[in-house]
Backbone bond lengths (Angstrom), bond angles and torsions (degrees), N, CA, C in turn:
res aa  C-N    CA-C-N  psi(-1)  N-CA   C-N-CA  omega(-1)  CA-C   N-CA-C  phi
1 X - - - 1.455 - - 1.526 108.25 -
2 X 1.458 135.79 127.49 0.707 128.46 175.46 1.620 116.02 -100.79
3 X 1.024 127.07 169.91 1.342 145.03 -171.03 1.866 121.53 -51.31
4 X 1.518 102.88 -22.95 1.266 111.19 -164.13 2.096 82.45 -87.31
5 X 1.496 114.24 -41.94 1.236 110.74 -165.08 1.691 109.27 -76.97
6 X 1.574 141.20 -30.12 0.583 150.02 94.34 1.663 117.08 39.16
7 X 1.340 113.34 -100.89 1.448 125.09 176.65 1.320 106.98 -41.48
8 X 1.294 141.76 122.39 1.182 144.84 156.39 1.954 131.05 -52.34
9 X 0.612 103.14 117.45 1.617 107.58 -160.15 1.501 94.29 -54.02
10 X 1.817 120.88 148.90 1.340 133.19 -150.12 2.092 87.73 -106.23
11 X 0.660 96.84 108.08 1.871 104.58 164.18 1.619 115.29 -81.28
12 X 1.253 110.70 98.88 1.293 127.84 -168.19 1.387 105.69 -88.98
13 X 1.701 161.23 114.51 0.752 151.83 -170.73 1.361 123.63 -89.26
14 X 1.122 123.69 127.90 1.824 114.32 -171.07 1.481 116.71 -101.08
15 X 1.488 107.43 144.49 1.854 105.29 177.13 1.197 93.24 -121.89
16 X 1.708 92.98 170.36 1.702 105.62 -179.32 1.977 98.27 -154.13
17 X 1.178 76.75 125.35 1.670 80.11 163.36 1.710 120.49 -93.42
18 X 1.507 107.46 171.83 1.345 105.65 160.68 1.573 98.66 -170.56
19 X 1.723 104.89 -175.33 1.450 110.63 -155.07 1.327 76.56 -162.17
20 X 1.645 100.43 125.86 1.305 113.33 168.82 1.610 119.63 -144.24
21 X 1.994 122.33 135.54 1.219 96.89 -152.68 1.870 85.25 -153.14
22 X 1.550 87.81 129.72 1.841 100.05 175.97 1.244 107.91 -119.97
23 X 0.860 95.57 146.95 2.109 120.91 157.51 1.450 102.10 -51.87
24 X 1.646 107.73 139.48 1.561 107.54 149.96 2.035 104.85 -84.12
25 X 1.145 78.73 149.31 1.772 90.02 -169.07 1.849 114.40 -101.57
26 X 1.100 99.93 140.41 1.566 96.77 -163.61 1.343 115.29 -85.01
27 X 1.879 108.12 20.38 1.650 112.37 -156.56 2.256 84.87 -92.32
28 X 1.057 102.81 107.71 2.012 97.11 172.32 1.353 91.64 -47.51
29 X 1.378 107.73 -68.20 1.875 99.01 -165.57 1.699 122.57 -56.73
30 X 0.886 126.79 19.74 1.759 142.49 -171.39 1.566 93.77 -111.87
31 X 2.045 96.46 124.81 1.571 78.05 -161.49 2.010 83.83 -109.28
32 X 1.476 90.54 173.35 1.835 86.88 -167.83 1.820 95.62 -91.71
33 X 1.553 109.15 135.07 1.382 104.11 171.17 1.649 112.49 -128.51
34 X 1.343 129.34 114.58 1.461 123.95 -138.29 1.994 83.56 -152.96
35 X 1.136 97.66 117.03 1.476 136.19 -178.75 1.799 109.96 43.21
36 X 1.295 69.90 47.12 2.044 91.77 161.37 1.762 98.76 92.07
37 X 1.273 111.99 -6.84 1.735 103.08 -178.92 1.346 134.70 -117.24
38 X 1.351 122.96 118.73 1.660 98.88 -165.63 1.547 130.87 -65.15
39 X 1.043 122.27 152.54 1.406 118.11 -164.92 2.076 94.35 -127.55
40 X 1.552 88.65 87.74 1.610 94.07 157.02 1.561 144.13 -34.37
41 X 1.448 124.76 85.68 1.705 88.66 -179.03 1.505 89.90 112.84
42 X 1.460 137.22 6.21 1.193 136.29 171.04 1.685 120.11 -137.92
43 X 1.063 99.65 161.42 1.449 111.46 -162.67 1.577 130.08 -52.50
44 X 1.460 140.60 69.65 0.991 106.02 -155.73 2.044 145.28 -55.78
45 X 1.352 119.28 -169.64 1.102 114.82 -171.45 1.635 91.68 -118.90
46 X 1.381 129.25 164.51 0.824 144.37 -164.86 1.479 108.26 -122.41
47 X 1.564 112.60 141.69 1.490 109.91 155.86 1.668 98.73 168.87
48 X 1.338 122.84 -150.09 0.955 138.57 172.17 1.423 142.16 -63.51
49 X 0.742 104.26 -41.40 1.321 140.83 -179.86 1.756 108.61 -125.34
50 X 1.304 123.68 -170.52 1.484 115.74 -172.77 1.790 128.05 -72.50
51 X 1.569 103.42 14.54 1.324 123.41 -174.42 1.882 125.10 45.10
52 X 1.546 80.25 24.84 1.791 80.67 174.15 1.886 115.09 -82.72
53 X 1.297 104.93 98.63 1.285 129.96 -165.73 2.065 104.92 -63.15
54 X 1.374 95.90 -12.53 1.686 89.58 177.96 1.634 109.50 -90.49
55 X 1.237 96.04 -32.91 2.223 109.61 -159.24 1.992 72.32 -80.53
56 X 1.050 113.01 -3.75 1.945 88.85 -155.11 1.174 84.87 -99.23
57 X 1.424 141.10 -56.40 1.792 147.14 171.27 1.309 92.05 -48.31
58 X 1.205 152.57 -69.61 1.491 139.45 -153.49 1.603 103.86 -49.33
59 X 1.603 99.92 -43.29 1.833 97.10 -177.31 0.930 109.57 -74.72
60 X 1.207 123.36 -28.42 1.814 116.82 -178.39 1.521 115.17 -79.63
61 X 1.234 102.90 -23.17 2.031 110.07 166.11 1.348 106.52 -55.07
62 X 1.247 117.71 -45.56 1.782 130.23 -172.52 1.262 111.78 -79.36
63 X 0.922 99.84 -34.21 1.873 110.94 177.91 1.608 93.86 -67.66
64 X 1.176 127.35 -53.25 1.430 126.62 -153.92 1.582 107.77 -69.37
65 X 1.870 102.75 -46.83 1.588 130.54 -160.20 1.661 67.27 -67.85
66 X 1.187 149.35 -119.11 1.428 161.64 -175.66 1.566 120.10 14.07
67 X 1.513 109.40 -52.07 1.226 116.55 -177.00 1.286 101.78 86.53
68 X 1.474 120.88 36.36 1.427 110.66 -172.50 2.512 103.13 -114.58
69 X 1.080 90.79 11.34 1.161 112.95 163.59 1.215 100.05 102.87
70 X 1.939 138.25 -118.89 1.161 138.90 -165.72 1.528 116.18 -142.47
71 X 1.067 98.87 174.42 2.045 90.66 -175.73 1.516 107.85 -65.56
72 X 1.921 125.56 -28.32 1.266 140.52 179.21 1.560 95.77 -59.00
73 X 1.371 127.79 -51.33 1.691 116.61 -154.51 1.770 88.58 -93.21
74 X 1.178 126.44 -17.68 1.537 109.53 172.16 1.254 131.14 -98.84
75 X 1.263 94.04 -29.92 2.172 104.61 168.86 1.102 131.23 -120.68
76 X 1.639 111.54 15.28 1.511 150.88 -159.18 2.139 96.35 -28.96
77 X 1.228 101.97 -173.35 1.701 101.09 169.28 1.511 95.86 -93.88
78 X 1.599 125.82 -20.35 1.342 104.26 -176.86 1.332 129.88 -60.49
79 X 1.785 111.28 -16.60 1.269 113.38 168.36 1.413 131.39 -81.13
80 X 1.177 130.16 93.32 1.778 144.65 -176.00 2.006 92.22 -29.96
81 X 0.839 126.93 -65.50 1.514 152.01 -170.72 1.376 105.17 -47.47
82 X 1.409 119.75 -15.27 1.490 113.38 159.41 1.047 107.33 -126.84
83 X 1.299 118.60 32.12 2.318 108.36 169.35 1.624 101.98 -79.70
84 X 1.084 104.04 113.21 1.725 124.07 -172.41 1.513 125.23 65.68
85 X 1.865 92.38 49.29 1.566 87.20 -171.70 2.009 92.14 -91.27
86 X 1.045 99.09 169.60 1.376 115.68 -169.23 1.857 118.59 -78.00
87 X 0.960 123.96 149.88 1.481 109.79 -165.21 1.678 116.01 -74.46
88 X 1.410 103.23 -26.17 1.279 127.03 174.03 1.672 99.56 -44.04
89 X 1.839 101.48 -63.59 1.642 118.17 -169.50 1.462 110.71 -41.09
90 X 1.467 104.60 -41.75 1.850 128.27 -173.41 1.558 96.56 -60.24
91 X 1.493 112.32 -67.99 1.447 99.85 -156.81 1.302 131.04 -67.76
92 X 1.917 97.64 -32.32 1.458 122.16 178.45 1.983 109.39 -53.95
93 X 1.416 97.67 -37.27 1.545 109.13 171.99 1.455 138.72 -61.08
94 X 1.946 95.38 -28.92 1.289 117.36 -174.83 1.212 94.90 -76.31
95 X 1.149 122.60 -59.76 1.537 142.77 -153.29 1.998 93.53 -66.66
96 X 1.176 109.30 -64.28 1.787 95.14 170.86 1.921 117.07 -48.01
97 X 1.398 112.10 -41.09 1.322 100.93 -175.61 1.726 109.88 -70.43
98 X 0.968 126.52 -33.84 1.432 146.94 -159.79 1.904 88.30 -70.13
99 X 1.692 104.43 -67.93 1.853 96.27 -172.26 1.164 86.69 -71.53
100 X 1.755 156.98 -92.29 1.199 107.96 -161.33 1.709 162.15 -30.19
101 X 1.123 98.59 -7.05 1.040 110.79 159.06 1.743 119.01 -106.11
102 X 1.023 131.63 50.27 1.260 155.29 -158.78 1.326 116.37 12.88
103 X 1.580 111.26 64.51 1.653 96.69 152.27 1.530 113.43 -119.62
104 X 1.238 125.23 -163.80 1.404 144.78 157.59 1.217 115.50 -105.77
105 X 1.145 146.29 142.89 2.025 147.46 179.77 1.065 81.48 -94.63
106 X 1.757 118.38 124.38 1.394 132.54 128.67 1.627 119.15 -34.27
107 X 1.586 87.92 -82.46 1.177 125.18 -164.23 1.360 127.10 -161.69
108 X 1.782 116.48 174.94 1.175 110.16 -168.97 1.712 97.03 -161.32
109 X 1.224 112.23 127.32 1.639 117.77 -168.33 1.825 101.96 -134.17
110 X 1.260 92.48 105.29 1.769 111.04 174.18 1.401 113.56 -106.28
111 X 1.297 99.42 117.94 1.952 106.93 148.16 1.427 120.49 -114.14
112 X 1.169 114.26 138.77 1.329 140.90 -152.85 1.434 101.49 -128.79
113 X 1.713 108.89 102.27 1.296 131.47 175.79 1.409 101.94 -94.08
114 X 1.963 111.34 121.06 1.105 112.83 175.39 1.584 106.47 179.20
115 X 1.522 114.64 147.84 1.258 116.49 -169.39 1.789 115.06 -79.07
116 X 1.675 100.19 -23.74 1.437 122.90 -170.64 1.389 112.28 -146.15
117 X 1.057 126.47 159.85 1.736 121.73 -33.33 1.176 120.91 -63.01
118 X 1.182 118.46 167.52 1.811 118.97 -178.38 1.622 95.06 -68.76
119 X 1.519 105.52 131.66 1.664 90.16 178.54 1.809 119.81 -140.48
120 X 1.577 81.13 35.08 1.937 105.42 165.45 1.537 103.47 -76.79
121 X 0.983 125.60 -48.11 1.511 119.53 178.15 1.667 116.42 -55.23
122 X 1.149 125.13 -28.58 1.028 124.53 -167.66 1.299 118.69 -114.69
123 X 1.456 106.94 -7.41 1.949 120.09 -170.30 1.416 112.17 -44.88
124 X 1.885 118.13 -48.20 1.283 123.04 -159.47 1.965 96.36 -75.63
125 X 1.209 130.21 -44.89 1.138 145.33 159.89 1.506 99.70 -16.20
126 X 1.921 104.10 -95.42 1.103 121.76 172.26 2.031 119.30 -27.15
127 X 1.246 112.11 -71.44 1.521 120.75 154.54 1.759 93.19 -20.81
128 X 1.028 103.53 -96.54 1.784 103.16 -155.34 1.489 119.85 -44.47
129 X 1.215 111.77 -36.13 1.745 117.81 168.00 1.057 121.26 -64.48
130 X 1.341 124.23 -35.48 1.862 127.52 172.33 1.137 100.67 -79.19
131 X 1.491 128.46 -47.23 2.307 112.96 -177.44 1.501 100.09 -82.15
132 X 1.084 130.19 28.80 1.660 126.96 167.42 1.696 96.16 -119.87
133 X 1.192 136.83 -38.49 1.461 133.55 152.94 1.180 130.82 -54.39
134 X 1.568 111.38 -47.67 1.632 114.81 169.41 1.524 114.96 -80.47
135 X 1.445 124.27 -38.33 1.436 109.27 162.18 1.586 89.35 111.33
136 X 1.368 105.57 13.97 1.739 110.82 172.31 1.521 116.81 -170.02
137 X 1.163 113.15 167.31 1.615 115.14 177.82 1.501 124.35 -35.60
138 X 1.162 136.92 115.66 1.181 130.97 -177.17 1.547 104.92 -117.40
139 X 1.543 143.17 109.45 1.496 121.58 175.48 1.738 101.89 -94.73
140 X 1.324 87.65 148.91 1.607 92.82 156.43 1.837 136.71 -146.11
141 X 1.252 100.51 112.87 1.872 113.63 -178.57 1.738 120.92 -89.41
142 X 1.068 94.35 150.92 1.787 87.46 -160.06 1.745 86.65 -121.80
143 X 1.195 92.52 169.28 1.911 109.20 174.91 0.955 104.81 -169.17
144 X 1.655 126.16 166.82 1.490 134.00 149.86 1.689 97.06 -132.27
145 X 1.762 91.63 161.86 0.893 119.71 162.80 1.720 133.82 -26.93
146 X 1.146 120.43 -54.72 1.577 150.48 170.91 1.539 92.75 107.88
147 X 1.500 124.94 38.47 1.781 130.24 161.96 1.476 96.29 88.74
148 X 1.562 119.66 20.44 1.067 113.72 174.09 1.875 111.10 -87.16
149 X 1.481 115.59 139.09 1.269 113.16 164.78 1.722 112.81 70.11
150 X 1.412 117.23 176.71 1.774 114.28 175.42 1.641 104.08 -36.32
151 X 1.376 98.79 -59.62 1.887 84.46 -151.90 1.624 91.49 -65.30
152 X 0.915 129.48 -39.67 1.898 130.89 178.60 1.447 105.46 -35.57
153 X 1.464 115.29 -42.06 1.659 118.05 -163.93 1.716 89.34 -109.66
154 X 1.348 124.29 44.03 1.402 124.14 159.28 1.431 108.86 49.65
155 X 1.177 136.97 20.10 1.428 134.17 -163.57 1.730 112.38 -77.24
156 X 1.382 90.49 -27.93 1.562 124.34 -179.24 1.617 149.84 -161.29
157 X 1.104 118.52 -151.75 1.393 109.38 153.23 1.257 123.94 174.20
158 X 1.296 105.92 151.61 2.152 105.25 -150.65 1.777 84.39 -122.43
159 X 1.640 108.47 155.15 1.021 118.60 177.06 1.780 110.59 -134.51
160 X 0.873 125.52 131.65 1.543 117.65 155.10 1.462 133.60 -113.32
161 X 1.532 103.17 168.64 1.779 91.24 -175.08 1.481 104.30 -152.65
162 X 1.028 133.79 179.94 1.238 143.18 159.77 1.885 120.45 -133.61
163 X 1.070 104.39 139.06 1.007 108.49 -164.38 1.916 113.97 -116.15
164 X 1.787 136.28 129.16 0.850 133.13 -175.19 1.834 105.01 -110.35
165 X 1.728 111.34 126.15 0.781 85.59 163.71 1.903 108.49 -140.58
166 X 1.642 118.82 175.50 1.142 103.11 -160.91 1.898 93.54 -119.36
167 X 1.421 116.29 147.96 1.599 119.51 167.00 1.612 103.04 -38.33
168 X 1.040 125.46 141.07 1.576 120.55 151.16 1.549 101.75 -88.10
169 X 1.044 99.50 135.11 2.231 129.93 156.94 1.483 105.05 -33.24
170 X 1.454 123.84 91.60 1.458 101.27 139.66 1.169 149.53 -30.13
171 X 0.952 175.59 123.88 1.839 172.23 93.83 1.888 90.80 68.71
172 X 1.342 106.33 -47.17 1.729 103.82 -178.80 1.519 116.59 -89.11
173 X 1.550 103.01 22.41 1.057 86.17 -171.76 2.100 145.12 105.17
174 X 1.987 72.47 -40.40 2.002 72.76 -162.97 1.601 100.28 -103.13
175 X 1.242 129.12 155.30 1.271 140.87 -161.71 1.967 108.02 -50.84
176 X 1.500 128.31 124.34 1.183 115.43 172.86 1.221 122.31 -81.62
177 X 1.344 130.53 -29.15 1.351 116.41 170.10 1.745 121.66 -87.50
């Protein structure tokens, strides 16, 4: 055996950021669904699909950490099959394409820029519903602007995240991706 076989192969872990950002929508009956939970009695967000701007950055963190491109080239509007799919549908999807392609989820760390809804009451909630979908720790911290700019004048709200992820183990052992 020589030395190169020997050495155990180095597992380098990959991150990925992303930035994701919706309109509040002027539909009353459009209900707001923002890191997998509905929020009664608040404004919705707009987009393609159910405009939950947190579950939608978590996939695009994974998409990025992966190299598997972005939430646009995988759940794009060209696909009919996700016009109002649910954010849950998004992440649960990311997270299968992502370990098929051999990783493990570290982790996943979201802040959520936005004037509305207040979303300290609900963070630990929120937290537990996204790492029971992704199948790992998910945190999440909120802020606004102080009424500075779009998200300041409630127009919307953008979220970002970063995403950790690790090679999964071949059968021998050495890192697959």
């Amino acid at each position: 055996m020589n030395a190169e076989q020997r050495t155990p192969a180095v597992v380098i872990p990959r991150t990925g950021v992303a930035v994701d950002v919706h309109a509040f929508s002027e539909d009353p009956d459009r209900p707001l669904w923002l890191a997998c939970l509905e929020w009664p009695g608040e404004r919705a967000l707009e987009g393609h699909s159910d405009g939950d701007v947190v579950a939608h950055v978590c996939a695009d963190a994974l998409f990025s950490a992966a190299g598997l491109g972005d939430l646009g080239s995988n759940f794009g509007v060209d696909r009919p099959d996700m016009r109002g799919a649910s954010g849950e549908r998004i992440l649960a999807e990311a997270v299968r394409l992502v370990t098929e392609a051999g990783f493990v989820l570290g982790n996943i760390a979201v802040q959520l820029v936005a004037q509305a809804p207040v979303f300290s009451p609900r963070r630990l909630e929120a937290e537990a519903r996204l790492s029971e979908i992704a199948g790992a720790p998910v945190s999440v911290s909120a802020t606004t602007t102080d009424r500075l700019g779009f998200l300041g004048r409630a127009e919307g709200a953008m979220a970002m995240a970063s995403a950790l992820l690790v090679p999964a183990a071949r059968s021998d052992g050495s890192p697959s991706a």
